[in-house]
C-alpha positions in Angstrom: 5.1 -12.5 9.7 5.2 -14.2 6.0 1.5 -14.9 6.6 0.5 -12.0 8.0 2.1 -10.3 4.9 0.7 -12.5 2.6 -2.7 -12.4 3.8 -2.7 -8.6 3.8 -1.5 -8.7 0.1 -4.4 -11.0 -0.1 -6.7 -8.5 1.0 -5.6 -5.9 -1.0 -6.4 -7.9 -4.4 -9.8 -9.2 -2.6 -11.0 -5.8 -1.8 -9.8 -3.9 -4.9 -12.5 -2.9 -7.1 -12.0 -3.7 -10.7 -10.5 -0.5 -11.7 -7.7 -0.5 -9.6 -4.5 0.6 -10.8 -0.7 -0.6 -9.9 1.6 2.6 -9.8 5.4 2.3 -9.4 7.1 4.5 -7.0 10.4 6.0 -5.7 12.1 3.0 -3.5 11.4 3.9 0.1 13.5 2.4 3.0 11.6 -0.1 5.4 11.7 2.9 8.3 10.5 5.2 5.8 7.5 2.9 4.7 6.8 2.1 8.2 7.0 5.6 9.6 4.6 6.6 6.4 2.1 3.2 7.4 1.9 4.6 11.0 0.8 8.2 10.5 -2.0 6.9 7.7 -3.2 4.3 10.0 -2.3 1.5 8.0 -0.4 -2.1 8.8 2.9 -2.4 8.1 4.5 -6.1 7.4 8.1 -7.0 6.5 9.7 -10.6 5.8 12.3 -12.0 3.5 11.3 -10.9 0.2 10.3 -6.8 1.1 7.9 -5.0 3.2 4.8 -3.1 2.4 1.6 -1.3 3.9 -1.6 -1.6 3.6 -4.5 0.9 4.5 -8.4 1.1 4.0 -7.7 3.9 1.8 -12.2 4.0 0.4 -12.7 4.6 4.6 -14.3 1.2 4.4 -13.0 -2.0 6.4 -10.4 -4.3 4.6 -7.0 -3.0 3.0 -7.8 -1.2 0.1 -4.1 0.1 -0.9 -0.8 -1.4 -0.6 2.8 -0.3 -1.3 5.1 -2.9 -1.1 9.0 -2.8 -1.6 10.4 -5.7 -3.1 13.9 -6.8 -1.0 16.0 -6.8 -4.4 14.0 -4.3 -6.4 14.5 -0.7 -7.2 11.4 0.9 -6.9 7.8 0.2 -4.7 4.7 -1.0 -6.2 1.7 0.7 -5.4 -1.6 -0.7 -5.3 -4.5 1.6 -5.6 -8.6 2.0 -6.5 -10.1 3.5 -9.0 -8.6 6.2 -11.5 -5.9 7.7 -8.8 -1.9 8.0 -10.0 -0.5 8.8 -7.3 3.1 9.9 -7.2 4.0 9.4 -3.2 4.1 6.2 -0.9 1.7 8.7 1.6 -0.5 9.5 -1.5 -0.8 5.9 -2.3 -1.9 5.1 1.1 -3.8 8.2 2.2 -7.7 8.3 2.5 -8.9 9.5 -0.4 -10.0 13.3 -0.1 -13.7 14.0 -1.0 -13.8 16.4 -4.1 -14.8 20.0 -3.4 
């Protein structure tokens, strides 16, 4: 699992575009994060030090976004592309919505 976590972190940095932004959000339980990863199609990863989800939030293969919780922390880290701020794990991780 610490690998599969790793690499998916990996992937997050890998696919990121160079103005992504790191957001910090209200601490979310595991089952919460998971339950959030599932209904946005993302992967959800857990091991000793936190667990997180990643998504293809640009509708593009690889993970573009990533929330992870640290074990010890108080809050999640969000990981996200371009200009966005968002202020939920689901917004953080959601597709983004085409512009009307």
């Amino acid at each position: 699992m610490r690998i599969a976590f790793a690499c998916l972190v990996a992937l997050a940095f890998a696919a990121s575009s160079v103005s992504a932004a790191e957001v910090n959000l209200k601490k979310s339980s595991a089952d919460e994060l998971k339950a959030v990863c599932q209904k946005v199609g993302g992967s959800f990863s857990t091991d000793n030090s936190g667990y997180g989800c990643g998504t293809d939030c640009k509708g593009a293969s690889g993970t573009d976004c990533t929330v992870f919780c640290s074990a010890t922390g108080k809050s999640c880290t969000a990981q996200v592309t371009g200009a966005r701020r968002p202020k939920t794990v689901e917004l953080a991780l959601a597709p983004k919505t085409a512009r009307k």
